[in-house]
KOLPANU-934040 format. One record per residue (C-alpha): residue number from 1; residue in three letters; y, x, z. Coordinates in nm, 2 decimals. Example, Ala and Ser with C-alpha at 12.3 -4.5 7.8 and 13.67 -1.06 7.14 Angstrom:
residues 2
{num = 1 | residu = Ala | north = -0.45 | east = 1.23 | up = 0.78}
{num = 2 | residu = Ser | north = -0.11 | east = 1.37 | up = 0.71}
end
This chain:
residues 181
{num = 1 | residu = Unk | north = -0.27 | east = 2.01 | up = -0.98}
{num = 2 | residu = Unk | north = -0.30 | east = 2.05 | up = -0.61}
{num = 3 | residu = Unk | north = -0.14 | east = 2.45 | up = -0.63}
{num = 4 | residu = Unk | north = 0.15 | east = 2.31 | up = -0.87}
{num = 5 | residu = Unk | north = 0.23 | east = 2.05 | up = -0.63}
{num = 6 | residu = Unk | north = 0.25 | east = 2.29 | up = -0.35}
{num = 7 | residu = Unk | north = 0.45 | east = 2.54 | up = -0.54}
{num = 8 | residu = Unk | north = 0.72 | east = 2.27 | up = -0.64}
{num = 9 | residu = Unk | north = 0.70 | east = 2.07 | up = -0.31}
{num = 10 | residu = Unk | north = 0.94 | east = 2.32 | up = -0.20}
{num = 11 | residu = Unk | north = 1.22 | east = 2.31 | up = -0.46}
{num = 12 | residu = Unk | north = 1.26 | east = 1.95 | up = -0.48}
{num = 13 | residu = Unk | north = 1.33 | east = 1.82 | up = -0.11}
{num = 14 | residu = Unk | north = 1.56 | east = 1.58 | up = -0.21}
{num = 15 | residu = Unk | north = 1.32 | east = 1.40 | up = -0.43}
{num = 16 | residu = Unk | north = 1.32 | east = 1.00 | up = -0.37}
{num = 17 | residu = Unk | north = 1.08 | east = 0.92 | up = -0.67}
{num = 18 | residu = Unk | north = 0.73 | east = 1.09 | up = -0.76}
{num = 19 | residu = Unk | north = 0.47 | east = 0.99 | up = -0.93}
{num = 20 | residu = Unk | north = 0.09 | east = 1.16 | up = -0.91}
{num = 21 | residu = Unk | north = -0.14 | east = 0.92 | up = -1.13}
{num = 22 | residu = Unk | north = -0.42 | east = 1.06 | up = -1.20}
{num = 23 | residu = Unk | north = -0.60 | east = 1.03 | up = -1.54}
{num = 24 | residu = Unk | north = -0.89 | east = 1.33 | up = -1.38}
{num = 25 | residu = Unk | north = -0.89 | east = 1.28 | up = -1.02}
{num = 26 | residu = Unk | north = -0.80 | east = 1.63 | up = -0.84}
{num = 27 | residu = Unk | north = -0.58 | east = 1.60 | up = -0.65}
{num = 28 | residu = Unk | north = -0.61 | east = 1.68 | up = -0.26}
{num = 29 | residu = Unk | north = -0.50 | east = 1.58 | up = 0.10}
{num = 30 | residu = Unk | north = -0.30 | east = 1.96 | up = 0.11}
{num = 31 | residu = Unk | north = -0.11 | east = 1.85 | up = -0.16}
{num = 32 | residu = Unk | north = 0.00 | east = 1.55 | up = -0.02}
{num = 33 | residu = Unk | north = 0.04 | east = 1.70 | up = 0.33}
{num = 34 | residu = Unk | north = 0.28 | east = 1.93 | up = 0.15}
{num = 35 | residu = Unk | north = 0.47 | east = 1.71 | up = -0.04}
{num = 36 | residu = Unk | north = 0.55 | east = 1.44 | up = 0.26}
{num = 37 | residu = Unk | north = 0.60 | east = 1.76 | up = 0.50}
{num = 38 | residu = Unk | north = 0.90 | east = 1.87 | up = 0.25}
{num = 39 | residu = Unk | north = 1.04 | east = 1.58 | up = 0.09}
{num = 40 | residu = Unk | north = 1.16 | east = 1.33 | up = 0.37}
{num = 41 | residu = Unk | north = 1.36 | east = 1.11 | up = 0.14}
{num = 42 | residu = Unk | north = 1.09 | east = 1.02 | up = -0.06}
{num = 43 | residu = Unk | north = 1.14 | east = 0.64 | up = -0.15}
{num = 44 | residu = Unk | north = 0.91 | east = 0.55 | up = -0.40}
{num = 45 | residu = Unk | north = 0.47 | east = 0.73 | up = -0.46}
{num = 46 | residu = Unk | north = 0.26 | east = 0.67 | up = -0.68}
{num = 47 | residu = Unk | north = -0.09 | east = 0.79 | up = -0.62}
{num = 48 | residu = Unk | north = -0.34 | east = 0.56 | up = -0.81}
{num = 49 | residu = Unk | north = -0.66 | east = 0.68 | up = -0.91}
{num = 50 | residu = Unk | north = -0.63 | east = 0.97 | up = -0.64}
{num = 51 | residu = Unk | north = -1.02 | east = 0.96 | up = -0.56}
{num = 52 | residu = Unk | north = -1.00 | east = 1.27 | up = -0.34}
{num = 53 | residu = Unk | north = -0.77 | east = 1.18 | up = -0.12}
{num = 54 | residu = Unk | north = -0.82 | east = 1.08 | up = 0.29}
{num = 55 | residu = Unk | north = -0.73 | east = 0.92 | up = 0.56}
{num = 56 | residu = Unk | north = -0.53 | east = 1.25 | up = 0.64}
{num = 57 | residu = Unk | north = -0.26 | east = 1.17 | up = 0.34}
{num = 58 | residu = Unk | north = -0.20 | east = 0.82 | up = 0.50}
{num = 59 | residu = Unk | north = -0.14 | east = 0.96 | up = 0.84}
{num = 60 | residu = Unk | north = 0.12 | east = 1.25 | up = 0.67}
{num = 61 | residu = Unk | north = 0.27 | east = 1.05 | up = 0.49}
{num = 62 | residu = Unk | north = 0.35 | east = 0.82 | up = 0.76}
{num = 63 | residu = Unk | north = 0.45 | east = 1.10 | up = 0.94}
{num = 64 | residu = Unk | north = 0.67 | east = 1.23 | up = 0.66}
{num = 65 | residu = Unk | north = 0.82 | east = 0.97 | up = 0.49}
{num = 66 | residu = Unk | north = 0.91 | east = 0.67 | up = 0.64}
{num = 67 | residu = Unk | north = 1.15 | east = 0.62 | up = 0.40}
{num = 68 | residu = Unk | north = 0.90 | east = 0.47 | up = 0.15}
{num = 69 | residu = Unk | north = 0.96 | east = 0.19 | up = -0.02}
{num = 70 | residu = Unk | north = 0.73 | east = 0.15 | up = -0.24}
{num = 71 | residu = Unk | north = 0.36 | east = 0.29 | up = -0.24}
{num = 72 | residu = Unk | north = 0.11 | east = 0.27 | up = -0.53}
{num = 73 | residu = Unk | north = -0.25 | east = 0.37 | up = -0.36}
{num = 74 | residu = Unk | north = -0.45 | east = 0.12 | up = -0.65}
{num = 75 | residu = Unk | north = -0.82 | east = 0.32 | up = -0.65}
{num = 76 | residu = Unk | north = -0.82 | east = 0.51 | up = -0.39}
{num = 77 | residu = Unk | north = -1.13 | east = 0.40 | up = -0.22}
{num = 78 | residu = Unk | north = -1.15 | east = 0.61 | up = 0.07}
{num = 79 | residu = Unk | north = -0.84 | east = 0.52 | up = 0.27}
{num = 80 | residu = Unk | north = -0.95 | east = 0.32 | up = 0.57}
{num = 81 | residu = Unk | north = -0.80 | east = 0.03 | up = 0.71}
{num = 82 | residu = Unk | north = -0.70 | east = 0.17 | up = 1.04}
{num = 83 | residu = Unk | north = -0.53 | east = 0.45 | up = 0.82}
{num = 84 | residu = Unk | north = -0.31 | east = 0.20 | up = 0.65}
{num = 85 | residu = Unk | north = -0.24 | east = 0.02 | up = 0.96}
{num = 86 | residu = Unk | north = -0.08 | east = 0.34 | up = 1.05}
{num = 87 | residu = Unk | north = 0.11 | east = 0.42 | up = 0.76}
{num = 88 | residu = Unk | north = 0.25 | east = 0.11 | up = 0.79}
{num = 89 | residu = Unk | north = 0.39 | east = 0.13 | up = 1.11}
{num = 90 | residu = Unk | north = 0.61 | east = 0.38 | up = 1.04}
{num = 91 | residu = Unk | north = 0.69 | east = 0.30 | up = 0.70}
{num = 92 | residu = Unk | north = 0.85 | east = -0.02 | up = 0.79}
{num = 93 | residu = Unk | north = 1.07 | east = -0.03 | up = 0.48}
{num = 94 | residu = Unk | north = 0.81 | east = -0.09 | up = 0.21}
{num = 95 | residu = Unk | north = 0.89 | east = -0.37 | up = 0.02}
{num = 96 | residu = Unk | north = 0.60 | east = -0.31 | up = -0.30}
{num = 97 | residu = Unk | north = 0.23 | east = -0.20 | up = -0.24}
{num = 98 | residu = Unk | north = -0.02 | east = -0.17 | up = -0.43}
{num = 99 | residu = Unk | north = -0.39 | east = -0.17 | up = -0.27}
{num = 100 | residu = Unk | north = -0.54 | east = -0.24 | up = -0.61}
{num = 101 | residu = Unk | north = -0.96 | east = -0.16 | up = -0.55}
{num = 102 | residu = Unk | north = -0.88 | east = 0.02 | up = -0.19}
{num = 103 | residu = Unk | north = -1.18 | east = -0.15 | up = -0.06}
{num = 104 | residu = Unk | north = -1.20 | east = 0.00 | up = 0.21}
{num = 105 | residu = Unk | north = -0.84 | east = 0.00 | up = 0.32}
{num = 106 | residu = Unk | north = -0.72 | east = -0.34 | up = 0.24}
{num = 107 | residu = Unk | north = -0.88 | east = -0.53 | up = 0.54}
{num = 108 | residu = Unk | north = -0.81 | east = -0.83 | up = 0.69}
{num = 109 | residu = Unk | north = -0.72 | east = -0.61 | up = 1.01}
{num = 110 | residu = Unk | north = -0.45 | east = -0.37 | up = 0.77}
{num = 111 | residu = Unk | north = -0.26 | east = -0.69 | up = 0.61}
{num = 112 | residu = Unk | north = -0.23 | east = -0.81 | up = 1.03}
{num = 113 | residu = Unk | north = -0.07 | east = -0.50 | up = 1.05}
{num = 114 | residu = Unk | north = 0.09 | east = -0.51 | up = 0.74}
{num = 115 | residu = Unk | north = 0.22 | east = -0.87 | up = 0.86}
{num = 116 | residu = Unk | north = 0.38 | east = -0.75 | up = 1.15}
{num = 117 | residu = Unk | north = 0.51 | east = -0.38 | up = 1.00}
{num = 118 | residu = Unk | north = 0.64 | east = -0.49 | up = 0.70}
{num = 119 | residu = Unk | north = 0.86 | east = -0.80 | up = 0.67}
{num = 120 | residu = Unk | north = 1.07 | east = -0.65 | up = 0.40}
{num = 121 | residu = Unk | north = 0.73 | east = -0.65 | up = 0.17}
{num = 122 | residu = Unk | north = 0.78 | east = -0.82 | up = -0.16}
{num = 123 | residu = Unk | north = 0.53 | east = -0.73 | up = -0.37}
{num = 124 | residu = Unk | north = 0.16 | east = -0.67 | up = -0.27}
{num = 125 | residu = Unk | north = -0.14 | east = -0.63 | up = -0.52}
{num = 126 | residu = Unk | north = -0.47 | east = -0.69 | up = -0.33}
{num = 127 | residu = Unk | north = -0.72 | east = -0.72 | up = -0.70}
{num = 128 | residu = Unk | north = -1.07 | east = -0.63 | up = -0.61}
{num = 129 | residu = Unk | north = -1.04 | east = -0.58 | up = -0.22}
{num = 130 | residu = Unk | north = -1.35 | east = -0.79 | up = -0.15}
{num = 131 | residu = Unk | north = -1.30 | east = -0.78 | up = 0.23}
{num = 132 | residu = Unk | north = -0.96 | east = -1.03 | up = 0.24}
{num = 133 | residu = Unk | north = -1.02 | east = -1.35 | up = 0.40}
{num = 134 | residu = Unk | north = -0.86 | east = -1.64 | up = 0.46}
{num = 135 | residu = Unk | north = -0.73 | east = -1.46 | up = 0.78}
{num = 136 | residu = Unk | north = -0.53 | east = -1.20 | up = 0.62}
{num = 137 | residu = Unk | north = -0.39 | east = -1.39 | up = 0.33}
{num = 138 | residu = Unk | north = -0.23 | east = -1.62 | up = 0.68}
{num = 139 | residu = Unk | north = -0.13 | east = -1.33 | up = 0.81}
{num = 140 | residu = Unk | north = 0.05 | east = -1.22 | up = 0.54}
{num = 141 | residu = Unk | north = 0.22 | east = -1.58 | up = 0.52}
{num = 142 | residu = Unk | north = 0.33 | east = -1.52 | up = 0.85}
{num = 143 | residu = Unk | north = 0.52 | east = -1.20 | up = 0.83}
{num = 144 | residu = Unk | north = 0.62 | east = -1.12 | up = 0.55}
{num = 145 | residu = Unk | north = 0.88 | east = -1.44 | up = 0.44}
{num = 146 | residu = Unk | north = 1.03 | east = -1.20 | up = 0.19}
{num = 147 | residu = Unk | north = 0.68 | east = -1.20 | up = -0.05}
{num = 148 | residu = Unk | north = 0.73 | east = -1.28 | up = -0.40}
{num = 149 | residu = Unk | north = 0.45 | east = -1.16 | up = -0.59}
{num = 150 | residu = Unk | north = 0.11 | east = -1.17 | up = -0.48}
{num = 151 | residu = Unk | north = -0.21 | east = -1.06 | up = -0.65}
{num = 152 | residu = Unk | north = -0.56 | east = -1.19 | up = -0.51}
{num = 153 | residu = Unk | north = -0.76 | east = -1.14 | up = -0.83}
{num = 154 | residu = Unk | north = -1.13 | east = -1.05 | up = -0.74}
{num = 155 | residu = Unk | north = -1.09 | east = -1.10 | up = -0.37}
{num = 156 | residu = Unk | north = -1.41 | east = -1.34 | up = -0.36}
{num = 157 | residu = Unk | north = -1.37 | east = -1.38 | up = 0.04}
{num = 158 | residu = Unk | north = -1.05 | east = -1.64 | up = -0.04}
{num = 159 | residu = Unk | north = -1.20 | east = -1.97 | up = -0.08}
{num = 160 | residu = Unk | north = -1.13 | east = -2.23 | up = 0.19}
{num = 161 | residu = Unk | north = -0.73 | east = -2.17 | up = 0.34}
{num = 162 | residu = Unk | north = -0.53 | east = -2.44 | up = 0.37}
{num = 163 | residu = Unk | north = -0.34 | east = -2.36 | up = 0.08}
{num = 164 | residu = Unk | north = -0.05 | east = -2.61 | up = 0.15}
{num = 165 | residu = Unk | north = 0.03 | east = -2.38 | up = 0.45}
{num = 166 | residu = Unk | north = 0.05 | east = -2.04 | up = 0.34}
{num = 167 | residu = Unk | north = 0.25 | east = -2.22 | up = 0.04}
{num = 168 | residu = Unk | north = 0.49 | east = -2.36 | up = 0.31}
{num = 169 | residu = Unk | north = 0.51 | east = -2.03 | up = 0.51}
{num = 170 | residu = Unk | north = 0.57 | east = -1.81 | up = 0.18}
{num = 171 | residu = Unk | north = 0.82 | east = -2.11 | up = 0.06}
{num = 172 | residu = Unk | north = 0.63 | east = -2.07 | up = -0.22}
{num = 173 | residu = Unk | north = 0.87 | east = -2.20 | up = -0.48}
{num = 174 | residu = Unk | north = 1.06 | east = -1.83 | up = -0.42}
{num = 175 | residu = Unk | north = 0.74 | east = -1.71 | up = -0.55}
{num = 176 | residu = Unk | north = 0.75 | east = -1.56 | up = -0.90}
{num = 177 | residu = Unk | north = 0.41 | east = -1.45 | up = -0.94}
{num = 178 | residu = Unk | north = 0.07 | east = -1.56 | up = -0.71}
{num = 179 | residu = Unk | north = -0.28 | east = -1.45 | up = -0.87}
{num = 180 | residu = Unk | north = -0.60 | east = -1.64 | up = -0.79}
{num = 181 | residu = Unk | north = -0.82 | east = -1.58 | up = -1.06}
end
């Protein structure tokens, strides 16, 4: 996977959509580095289930492709949270992310950053990131007024905000989907 990538990186700079799911994680941080040293105008990644990957594929891709839009990072477990907070920071234009099971990533010190970064963000799946708060769901109420879906399934930390004011601050009844299980 990771050679293919890096043979194919090259031929398709102009890509803007690209999707590396994997079913058998193997990819690497060199492919990654490759593909966000080539392909500037990438607008939307998916990289769910990437197990491999580090901190080093946040930081290139920030580095590489602050075009993104939209960012799919559900399982990858070893992404930090000051890693995110850095990709986010110069991708200011991401409007979906997922952070499905990034458990170590999806802090309540990333969705600060996330809530000042990001105010374009309108979809953001948090399921099973077990260190939200209370604090980072404010946050997030806070900055980013365009939010319209927002999934909190399995984040066990979220049990005492004042719900009537994060529902105020995300004018809630522009919400189309909130998930509290």
């Amino acid at each position: 996977m990771n050679s293919l990538v890096q043979s194919l990186a090259p031929k398709f700079t102009k890509l803007q959509v690209l999707s590396l799911r994997q079913d058998r994680p193997q990819l690497e941080d060199i492919a990654v580095e490759t593909v966000a040293t080539l392909c500037h105008d990438l607008r939307d990644l998916d990289l769910s289930k990437s197990f491999r990957l580090t901190d080093c594929s946040l930081y290139s891709l920030a580095n590489g492709c602050p075009r993104l839009t939209k960012l799919n990072i559900s399982g990858c477990s070893a992404f930090s949270d000051s890693a995110l907070a850095y990709l986010t920071s110069y991708c200011r234009n991401l409007k979906s992310l997922n952070l499905c099971g990034c458990v170590r990533a999806a802090t309540d010190r990333a969705l600060q950053a996330i809530a000042y970064n990001c105010s374009q963000l309108q979809t953001l799946n948090l399921g099973w990131c077990e260190d939200i708060s209370d604090n980072g769901v404010t946050s997030l109420a806070s900055g980013c007024p365009d939010l319209r879906a927002l999934d909190l399934c399995g984040c066990v930390l979220i049990t005492g905000f004042d719900f009537d004011d994060v529902a105020e601050a995300l004018l809630l009844e522009d919400v189309f989907a909130l998930t509290l299980v």
